[in-house]
C-alpha positions as CSV (number, residue, x, y, z in Angstrom):
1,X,352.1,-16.9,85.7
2,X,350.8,-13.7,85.8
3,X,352.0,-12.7,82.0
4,X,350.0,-16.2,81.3
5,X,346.7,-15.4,82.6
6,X,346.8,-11.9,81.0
7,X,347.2,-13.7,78.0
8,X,344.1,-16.0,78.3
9,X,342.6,-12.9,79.3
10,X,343.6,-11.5,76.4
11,X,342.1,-13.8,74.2
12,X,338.9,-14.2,76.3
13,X,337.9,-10.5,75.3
14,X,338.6,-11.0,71.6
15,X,334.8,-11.4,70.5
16,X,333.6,-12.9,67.0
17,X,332.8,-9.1,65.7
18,X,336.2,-7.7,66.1
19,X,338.0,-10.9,64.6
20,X,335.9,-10.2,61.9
21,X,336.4,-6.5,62.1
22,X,340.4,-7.4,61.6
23,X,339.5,-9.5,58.7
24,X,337.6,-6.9,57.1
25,X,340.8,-4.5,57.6
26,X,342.9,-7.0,56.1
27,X,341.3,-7.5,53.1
28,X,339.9,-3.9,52.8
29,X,344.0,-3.1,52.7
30,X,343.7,-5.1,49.7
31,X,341.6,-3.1,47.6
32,X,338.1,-4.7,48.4
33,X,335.9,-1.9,48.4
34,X,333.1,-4.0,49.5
35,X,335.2,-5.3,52.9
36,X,336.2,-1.6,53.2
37,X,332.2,-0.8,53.5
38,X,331.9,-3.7,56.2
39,X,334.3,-2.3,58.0
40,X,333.0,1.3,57.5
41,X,329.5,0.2,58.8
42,X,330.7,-1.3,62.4
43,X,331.5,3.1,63.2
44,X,328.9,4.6,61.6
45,X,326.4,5.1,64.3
46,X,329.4,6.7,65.9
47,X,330.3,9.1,63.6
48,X,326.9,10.2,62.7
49,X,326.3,10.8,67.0
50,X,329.4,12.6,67.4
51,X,328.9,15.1,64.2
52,X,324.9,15.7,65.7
53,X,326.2,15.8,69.2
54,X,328.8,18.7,67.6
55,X,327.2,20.6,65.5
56,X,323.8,22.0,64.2
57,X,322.9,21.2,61.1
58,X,320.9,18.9,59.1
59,X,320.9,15.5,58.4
60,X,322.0,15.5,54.6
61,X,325.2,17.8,55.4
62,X,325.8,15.2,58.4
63,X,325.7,12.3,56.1
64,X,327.7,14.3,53.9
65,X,330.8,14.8,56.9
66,X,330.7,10.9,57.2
67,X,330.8,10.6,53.5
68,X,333.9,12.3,53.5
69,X,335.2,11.2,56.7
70,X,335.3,7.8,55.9
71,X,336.6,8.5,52.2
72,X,339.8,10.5,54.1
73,X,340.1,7.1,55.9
74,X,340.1,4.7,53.0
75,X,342.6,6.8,51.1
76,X,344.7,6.2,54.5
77,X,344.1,2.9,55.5
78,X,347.5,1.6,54.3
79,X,348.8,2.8,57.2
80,X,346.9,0.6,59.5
81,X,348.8,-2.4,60.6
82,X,346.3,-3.1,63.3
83,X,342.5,-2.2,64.0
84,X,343.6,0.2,66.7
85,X,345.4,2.1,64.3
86,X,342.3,2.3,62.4
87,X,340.1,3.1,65.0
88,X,342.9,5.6,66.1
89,X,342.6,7.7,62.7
90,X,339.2,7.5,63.3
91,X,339.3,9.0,66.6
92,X,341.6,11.7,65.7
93,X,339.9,12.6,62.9
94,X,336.3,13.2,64.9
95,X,338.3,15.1,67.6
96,X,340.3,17.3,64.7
97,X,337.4,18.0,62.8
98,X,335.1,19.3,65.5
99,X,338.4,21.4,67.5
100,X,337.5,24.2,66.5
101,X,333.3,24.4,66.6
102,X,331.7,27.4,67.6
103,X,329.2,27.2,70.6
104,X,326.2,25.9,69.0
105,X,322.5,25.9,70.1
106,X,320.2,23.3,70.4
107,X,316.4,23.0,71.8
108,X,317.2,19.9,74.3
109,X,319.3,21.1,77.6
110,X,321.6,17.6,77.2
111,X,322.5,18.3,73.5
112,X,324.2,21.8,74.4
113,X,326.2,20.2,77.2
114,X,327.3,17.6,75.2
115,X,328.3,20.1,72.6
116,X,330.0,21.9,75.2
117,X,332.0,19.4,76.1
118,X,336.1,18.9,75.0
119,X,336.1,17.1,71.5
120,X,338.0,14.7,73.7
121,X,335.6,14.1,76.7
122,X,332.9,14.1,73.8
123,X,334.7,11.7,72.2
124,X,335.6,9.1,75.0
125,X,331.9,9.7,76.3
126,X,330.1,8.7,73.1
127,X,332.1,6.1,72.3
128,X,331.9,4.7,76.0
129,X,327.6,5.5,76.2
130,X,326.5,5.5,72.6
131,X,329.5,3.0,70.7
132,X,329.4,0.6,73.7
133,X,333.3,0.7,73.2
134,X,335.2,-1.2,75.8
135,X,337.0,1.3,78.1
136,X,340.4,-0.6,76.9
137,X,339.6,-0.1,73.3
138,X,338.9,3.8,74.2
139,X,342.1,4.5,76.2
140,X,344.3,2.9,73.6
141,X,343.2,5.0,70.4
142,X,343.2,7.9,73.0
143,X,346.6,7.1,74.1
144,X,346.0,7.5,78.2
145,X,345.6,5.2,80.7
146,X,342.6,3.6,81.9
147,X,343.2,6.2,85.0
148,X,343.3,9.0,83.6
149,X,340.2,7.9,81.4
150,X,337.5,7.3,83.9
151,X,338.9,10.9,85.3
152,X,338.0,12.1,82.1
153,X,334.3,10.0,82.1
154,X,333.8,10.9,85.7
155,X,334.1,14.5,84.7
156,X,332.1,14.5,81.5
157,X,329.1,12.6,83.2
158,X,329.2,15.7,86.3
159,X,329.6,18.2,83.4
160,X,326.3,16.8,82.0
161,X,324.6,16.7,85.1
162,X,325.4,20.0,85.7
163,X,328.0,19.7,88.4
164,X,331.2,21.2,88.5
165,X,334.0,18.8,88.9
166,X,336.0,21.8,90.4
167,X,333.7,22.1,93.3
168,X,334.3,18.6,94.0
169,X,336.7,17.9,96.8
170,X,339.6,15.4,96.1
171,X,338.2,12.9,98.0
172,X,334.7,13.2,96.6
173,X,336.7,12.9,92.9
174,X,338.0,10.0,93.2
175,X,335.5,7.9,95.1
176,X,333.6,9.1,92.1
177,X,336.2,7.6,89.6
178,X,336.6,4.5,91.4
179,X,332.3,4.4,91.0
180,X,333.5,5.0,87.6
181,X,335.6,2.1,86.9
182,X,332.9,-0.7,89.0
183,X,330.6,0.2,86.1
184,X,332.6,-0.9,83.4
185,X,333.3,-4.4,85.5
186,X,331.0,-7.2,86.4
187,X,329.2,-6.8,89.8
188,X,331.6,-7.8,92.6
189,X,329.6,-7.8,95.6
190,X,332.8,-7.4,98.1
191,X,333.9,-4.6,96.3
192,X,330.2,-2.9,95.7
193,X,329.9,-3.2,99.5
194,X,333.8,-1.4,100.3
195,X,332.5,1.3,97.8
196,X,329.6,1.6,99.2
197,X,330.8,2.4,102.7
198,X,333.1,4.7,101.3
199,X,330.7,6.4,99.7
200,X,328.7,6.8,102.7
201,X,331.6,9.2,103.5
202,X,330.3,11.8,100.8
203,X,326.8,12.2,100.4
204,X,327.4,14.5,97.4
205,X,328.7,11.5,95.6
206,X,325.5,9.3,96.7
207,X,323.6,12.0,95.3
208,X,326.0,12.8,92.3
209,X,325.9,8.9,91.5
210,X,322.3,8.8,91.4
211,X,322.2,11.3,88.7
212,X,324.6,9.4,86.5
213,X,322.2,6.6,86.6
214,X,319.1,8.8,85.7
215,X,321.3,10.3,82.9
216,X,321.9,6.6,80.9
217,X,317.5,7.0,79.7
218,X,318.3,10.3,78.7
219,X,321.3,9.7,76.5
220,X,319.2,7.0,74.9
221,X,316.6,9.8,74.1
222,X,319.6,11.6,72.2
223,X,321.2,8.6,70.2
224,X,317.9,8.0,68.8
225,X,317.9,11.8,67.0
226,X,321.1,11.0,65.3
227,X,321.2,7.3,64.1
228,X,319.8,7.2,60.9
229,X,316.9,4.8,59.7
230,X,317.3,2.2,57.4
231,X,316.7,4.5,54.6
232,X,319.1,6.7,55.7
233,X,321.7,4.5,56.2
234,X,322.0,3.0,52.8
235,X,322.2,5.6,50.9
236,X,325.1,7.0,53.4
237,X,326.8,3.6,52.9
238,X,326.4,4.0,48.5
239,X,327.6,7.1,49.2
240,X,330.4,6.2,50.5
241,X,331.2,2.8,48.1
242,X,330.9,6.0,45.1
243,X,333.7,8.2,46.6
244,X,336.0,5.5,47.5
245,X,335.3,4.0,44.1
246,X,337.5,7.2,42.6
247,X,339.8,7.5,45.7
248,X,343.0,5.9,45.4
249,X,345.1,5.0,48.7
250,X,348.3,6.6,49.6
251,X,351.2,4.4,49.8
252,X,353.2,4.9,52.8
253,X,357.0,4.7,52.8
254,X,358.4,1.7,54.1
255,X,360.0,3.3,57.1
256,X,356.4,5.0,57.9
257,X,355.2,0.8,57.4
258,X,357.9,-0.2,59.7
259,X,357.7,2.9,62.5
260,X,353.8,1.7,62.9
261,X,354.5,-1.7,63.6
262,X,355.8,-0.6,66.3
263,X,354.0,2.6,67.3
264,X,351.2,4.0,65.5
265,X,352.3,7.8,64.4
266,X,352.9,7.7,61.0
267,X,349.7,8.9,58.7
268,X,348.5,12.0,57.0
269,X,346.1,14.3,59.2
270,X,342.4,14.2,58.7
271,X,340.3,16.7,59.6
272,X,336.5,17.0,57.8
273,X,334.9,20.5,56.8
């Protein structure tokens, strides 16, 4: 019974956008450049926050990293049997590319600790605030559980608020990852009220809580420097159909096809310069 409702569960969450999204793959797999620049355009916004929220430089040698970001993942898209193995090259490929950055300045306070944060926790942050990803969708292309995710969230958000997570007692971290998890959910007054005694405990996390919340109009502040206009964006995405028009994809071994039917491991490295 329980497998059952999982299932229906399952198939509540698959929205109209990502059926589409796997559509898009399919035939993108295919050769269809144009399906290919669909696809492209659903993790754009994404990419272009990331690079700005990694590095300081302008907006033509941004566009430029995305260019060539996504041109790295036509060439591999082969390898994708699903859309998590898409959105896990993806992924990789933002965290590889920024792993070795040098500490980089910027004139807004939030920027630089954003910039200071892991390529992971930067990562599973953006994707969480600024992608409006799904924390399941996050945890699978990061390969962790949903656990150790909103650790990794809960974290990142006291990193940003300039609070150390080390000065945190245990207690205080993980009523502030289970505060973590009840904002990805629906509100559930029985549980809000449980939490909110046990919060009472720690007035640290009261107060700590409270600055998550302020941060959220902040963050919107910073999305807004990095998502291009209209202009902007359409010339990134004929930028994009032009390098892919001379790109050819790699054809993967069939043992690499059959290895990622099961497990997703097999495809080349990506990492953008």
């Amino acid at each position: 019974m329980r497998n059952i409702r999982r299932f229906f569960g399952w198939l509540k969450r698959s929205d109209p956008a990502r059926k589409a999204a796997r559509s898009q793959l399919k035939a993108a797999k295919r050769g269809d450049r144009e399906q290919y620049l669909a696809l492209a355009s659903n993790y754009i916004d994404l990419a272009q926050t990331f690079f700005g929220c990694s590095f300081a430089e302008p907006t033509e040698l941004r566009i430029a990293r995305v260019t060539q970001l996504f041109n790295e993942l036509w060439q591999n898209l082969p390898y994708s049997e699903r859309l998590s193995d898409f959105e896990f090259m993806l992924a990789q490929a933002l965290i590889e590319s920024t792993s070795d950055q040098a500490l980089t300045t910027s004139t807004e306070a939030l920027v630089i600790k954003l910039r200071m944060l892991s390529p992971q926790s930067r990562f599973a942050f953006l994707a969480y605030a600024f992608g409006n990803w799904p924390l399941r969708w996050i945890a699978l292309v990061m390969r962790i559980k949903p656990v150790a995710l909103h650790r990794l969230l809960s974290e990142a958000r006291c990193e940003l608020c300039s609070i150390s997570w080390e000065s945190l007692a245990n207690e205080e971290r993980d009523c502030l990852e289970a505060i973590s998890a009840k904002l990805e959910t629906c509100p559930d007054i029985r549980a809000n009220k449980s939490l909110s005694k046990r919060s009472c405990a720690y007035p640290r996390v009261k107060e700590i809580k409270a600055h998550w919340l302020e941060l959220r109009s902040d963050l919107v502040e910073v999305r807004m420097r990095y998502v291009l206009n209209q202009g902007e964006r359409e010339q990134l995405l004929s930028n994009i159909l032009d390098v892919i028009a001379d790109s050819s994809m790699q054809r993967p071994a069939l043992v690499d096809r059959m290895v990622n039917t099961v497990h997703f491991s097999r495809h080349s490295k990506i990492k953008v310069s």
